[in-house]
C-alpha positions as CSV (number, residue, x, y, z in Angstrom):
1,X,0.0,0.0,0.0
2,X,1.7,3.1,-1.0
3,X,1.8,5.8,1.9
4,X,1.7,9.7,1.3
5,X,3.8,11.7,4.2
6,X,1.8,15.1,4.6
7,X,2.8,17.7,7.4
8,X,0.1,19.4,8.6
9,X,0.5,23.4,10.0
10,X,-1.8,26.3,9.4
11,X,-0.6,27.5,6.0
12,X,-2.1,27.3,2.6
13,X,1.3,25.4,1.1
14,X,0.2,22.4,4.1
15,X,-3.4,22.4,2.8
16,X,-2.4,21.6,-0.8
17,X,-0.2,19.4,0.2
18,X,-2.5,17.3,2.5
19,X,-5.1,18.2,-1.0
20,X,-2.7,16.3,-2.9
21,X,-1.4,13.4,-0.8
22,X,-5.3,12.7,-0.3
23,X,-6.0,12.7,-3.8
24,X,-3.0,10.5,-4.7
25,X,-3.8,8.2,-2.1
26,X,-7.2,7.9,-3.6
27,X,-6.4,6.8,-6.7
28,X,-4.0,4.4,-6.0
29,X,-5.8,2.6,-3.2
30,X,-2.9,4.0,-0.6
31,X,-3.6,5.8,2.8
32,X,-1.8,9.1,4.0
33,X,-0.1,9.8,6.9
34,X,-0.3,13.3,9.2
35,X,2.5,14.7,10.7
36,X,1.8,17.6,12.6
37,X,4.8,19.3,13.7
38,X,5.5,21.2,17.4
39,X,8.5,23.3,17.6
40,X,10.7,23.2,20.6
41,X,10.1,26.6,22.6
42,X,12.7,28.8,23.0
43,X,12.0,30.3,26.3
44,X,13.3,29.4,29.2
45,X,13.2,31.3,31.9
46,X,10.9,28.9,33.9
47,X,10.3,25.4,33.4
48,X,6.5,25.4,34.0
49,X,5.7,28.3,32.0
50,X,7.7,26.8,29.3
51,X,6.5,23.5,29.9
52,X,2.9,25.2,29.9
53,X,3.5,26.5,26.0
54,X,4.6,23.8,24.3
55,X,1.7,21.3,25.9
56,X,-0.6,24.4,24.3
57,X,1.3,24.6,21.1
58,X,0.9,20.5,21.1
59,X,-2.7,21.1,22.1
60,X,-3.1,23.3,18.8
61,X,-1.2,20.7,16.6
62,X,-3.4,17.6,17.4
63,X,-6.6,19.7,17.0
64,X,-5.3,20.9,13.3
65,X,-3.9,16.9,13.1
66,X,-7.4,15.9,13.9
67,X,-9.8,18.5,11.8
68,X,-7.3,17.5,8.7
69,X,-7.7,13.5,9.4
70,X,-12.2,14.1,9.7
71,X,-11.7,16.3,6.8
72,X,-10.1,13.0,4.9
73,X,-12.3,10.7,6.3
74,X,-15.1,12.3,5.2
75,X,-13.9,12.9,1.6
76,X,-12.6,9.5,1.1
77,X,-13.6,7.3,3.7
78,X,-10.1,6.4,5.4
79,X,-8.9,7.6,8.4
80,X,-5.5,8.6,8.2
81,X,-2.5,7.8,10.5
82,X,-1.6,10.9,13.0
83,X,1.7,11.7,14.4
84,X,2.0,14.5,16.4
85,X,6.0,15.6,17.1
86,X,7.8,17.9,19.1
87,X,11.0,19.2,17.8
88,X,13.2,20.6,14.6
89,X,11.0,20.0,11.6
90,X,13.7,18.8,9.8
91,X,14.9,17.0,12.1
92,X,11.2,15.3,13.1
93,X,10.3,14.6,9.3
94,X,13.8,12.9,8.7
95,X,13.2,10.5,11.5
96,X,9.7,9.8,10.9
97,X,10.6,8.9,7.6
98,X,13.5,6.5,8.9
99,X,11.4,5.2,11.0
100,X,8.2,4.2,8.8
101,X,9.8,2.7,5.6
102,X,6.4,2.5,4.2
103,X,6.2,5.9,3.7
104,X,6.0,6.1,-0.2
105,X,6.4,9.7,-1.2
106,X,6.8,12.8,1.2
107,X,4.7,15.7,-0.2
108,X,5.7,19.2,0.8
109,X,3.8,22.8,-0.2
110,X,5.8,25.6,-1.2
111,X,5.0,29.0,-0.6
112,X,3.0,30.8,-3.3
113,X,5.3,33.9,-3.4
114,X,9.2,34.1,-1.8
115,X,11.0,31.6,-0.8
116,X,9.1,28.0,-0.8
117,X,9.7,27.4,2.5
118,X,12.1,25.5,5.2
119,X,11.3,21.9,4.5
120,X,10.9,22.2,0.9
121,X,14.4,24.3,0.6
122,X,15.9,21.4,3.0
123,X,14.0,18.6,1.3
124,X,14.7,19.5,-1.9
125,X,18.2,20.0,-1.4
126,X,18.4,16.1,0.1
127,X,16.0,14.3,-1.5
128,X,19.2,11.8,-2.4
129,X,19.4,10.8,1.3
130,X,16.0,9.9,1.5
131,X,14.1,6.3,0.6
132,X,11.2,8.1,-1.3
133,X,10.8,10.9,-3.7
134,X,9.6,14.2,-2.5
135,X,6.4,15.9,-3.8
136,X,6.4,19.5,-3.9
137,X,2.6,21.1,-4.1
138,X,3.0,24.5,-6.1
139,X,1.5,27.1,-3.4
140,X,-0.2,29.0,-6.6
141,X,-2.5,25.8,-7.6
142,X,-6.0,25.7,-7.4
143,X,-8.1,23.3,-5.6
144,X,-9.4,22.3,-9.3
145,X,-5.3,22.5,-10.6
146,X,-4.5,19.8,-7.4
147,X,-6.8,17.3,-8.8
148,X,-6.3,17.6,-12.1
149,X,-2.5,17.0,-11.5
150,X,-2.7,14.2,-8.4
């Protein structure tokens, strides 16, 4: 069963991505996999108030994890895998993917205007490391464009 990697944040780059890693999926009878990512937080001043902000910044990340995987379940009627990670993205994405070898593609948005973003710049750059291609979602594509191409 092939496997799409999304990550899942609030931007419009995640939401083609998951667009497109649910569509794939779709078509070739695979499932996709959420991986919502929680940065470390820098401040540290005080352990419980830090401790306090990243349990609420992991709080936000399963709810968006969650809304995306009913939103897919809905639309195709599988109920996606959810991983919800604290740490550098890059970092968290390279050992998610070491660590699920089923993982089929990885599929990344890039931002509409500017640079494309962190992990596609990083991805992109080391996609010969990896054990799967990587997809990278045009940030400019339409709902109706996404289909079309997945």
């Amino acid at each position: 069963m092939r496997v799409y990697l999304a990550i899942i944040d609030e931007t419009e780059e995640a939401r083609a991505a998951l667009r497109f890693a649910a569509r794939r999926a779709a078509k070739t009878g695979g499932m996709v996999h959420l991986l919502a990512l929680v940065p470390r937080q820098s401040f540290n001043a005080f352990g419980g108030v830090q401790a306090t902000m990243e349990e609420e910044a992991r709080d936000r990340a399963e709810v968006l994890a969650n809304s995306a995987a009913g939103e897919l379940m809905y639309e195709s009627g599988k109920m996606p895998q959810i991983a919800v990670r604290v740490g550098d993205a890059k970092t968290v994405v390279a050992e998610y993917l070491a660590e699920h070898e089923e993982v089929a593609a990885l599929v990344l948005g890039a931002a509409a205007e500017g640079a494309p973003g962190p992990l596609v710049t990083h991805f992109s750059t080391h996609v010969g490391t990896l054990h799967c291609p990587v997809f990278i979602v045009p940030g400019h594509l339409s709902a109706e464009q996404i289909d079309a191409l997945s």
